[in-house]
C-alpha positions in Angstrom: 121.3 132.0 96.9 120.0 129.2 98.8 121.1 131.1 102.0 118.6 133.9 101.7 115.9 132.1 100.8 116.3 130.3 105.0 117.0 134.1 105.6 113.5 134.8 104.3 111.8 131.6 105.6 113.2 132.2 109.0 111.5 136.0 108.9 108.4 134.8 108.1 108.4 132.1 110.1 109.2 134.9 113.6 105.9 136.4 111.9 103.9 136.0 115.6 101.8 138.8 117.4 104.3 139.4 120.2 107.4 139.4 117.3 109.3 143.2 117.4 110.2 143.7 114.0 113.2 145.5 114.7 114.4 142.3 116.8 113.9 140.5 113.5 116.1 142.4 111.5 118.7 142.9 113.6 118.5 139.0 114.3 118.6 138.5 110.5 121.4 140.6 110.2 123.7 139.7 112.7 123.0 135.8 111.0 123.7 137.0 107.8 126.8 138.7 109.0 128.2 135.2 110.6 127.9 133.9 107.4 129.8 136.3 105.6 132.4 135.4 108.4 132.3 131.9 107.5 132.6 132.7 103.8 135.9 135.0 104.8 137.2 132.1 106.2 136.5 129.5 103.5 138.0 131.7 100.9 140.9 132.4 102.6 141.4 128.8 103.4 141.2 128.0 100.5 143.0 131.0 98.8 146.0 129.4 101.1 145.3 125.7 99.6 145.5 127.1 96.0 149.4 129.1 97.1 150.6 125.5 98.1 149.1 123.7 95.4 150.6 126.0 92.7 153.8 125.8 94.2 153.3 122.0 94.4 152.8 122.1 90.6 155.6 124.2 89.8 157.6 121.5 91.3 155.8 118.6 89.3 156.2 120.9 85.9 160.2 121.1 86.7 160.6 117.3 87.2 158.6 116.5 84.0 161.4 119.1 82.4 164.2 117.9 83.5 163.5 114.3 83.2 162.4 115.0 79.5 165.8 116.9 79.2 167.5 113.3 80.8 165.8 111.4 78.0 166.8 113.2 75.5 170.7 113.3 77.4 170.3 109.3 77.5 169.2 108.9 74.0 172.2 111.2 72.9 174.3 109.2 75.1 172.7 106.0 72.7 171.8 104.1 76.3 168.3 103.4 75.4 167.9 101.3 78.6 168.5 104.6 80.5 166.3 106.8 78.3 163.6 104.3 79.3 164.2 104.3 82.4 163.7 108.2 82.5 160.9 108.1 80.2 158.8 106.1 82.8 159.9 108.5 86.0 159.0 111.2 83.5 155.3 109.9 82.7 155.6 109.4 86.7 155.6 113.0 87.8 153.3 114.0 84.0 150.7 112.1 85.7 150.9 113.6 89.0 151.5 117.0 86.8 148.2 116.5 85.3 146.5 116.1 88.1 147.1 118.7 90.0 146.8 121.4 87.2 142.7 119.5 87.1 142.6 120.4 91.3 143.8 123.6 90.5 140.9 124.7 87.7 138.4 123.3 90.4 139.7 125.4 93.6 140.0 128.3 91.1 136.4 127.8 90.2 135.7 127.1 94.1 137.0 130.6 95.1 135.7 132.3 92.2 132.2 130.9 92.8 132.6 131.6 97.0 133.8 135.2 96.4 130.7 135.7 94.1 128.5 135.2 96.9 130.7 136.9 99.6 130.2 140.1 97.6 126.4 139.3 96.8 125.6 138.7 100.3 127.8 142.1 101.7 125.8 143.8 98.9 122.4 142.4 100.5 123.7 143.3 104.0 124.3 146.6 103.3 121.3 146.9 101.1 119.4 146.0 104.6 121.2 148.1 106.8 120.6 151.5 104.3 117.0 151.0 104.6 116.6 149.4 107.7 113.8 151.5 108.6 112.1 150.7 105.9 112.2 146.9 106.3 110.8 147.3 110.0 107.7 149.3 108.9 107.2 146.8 106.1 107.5 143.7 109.2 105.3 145.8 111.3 102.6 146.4 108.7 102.6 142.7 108.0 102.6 141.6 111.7 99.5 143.9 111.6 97.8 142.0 108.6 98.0 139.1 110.4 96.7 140.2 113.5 93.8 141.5 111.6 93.4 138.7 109.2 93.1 136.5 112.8 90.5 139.0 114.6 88.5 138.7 111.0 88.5 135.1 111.1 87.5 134.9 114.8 84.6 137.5 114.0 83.6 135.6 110.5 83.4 132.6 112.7 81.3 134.0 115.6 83.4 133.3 118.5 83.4 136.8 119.1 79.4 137.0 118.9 78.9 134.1 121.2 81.0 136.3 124.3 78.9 138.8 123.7 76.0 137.2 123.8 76.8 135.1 126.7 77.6 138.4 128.8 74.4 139.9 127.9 72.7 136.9 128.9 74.4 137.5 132.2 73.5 140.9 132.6 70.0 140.1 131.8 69.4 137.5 134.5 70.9 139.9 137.1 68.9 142.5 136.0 66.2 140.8 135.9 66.3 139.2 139.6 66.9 142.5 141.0 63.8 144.0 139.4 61.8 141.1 141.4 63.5 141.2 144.8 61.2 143.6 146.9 63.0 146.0 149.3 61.3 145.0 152.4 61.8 141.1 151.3 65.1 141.5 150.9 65.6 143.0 154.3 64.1 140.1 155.6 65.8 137.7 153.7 69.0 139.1 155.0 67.9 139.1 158.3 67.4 135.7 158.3 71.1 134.4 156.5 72.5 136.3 159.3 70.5 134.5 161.7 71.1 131.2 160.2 74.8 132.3 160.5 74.5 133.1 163.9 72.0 131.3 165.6 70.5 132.3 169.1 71.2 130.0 171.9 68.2 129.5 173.3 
């Protein structure tokens, strides 16, 4: 069914690192579930259609029958201009006959066809719902892949190595300036900041 293959597309597309697979499914489900609501409805609708169509035919099939029984009354009568007369009314409610017997095959083959997927789609829903668990462990496992497939990708393409070496880069040129500042140097040094901060008036 066209409608879950969107229900997959949607899944994979709510594939992001801050996704909760259990939100997913549940989300999935209660979309799935509206469907099958819509599909109630659309069947009964047209479950209803179909009752007053039949009966609309029944109607048509009785005029066709008793204006074929007036042609034959007419001819027996010998008024031929009457017997024509019926003959047409009677090709009159044949034709309307004949249609609706063709609009009832198709809303037959309409509720047969939406019934098959109403019970393929409450088969799938509670095929989800029994192993529910199963179908977030699968979701959090690929979540995972992808997460892992990105951090691979950032380490293949040395992002990753270029923090690291920047940092240590850092660290090095701090280390390195305190292993040059003398004590007694940098007493002095501080002495005079502060006195450039807060001059004597002389």
């Amino acid at each position: 069914m066209n409608f879950f293959r969107r229900t997959w597309d949607g899944i994979q597309q709510w594939w992001q690192p801050a996704a909760d697979p259990e939100h997913i499914l549940e989300q999935t489900l209660w979309d799935m579930e509206k469907k099958m609501i819509q599909m109630r409805r659309a069947v009964a609708q047209a479950v209803a259609s179909a009752k007053r169509g039949e009966r609309h035919r029944k109607t048509m099939a009785a005029m066709v029958q008793r204006w074929q029984q007036w042609v034959k009354l007419a001819l027996d009568c010998g008024d031929e201009t009457l017997a024509k007369a019926a003959i047409a009314r009677r090709q009159t409610y044949g034709e309307m006959l004949t249609k609706l017997e063709a609009q009832r095959e198709e809303q037959q083959a309409f509720i047969r066809g939406v019934r098959h997927d109403l019970e393929a789609l409450e088969d799938k829903i509670n095929h989800i719902k029994l192993q529910k668990d199963w179908y977030v462990t699968r979701l959090r496992t690929a979540i995972a892949q992808q997460q892992l497939q990105t951090l691979q990708q950032e380490l293949m393409g040395g992002s990753l190595d270029a923090a690291i070496a920047d940092l240590e880069l850092s660290l090095w040129q701090v280390e390195a300036e305190t292993d040059l500042i003398d004590p007694l140097e940098a007493q002095f040094r501080q002495l005079e900041k502060s006195q450039r901060h807060h001059p004597k008036n002389s």
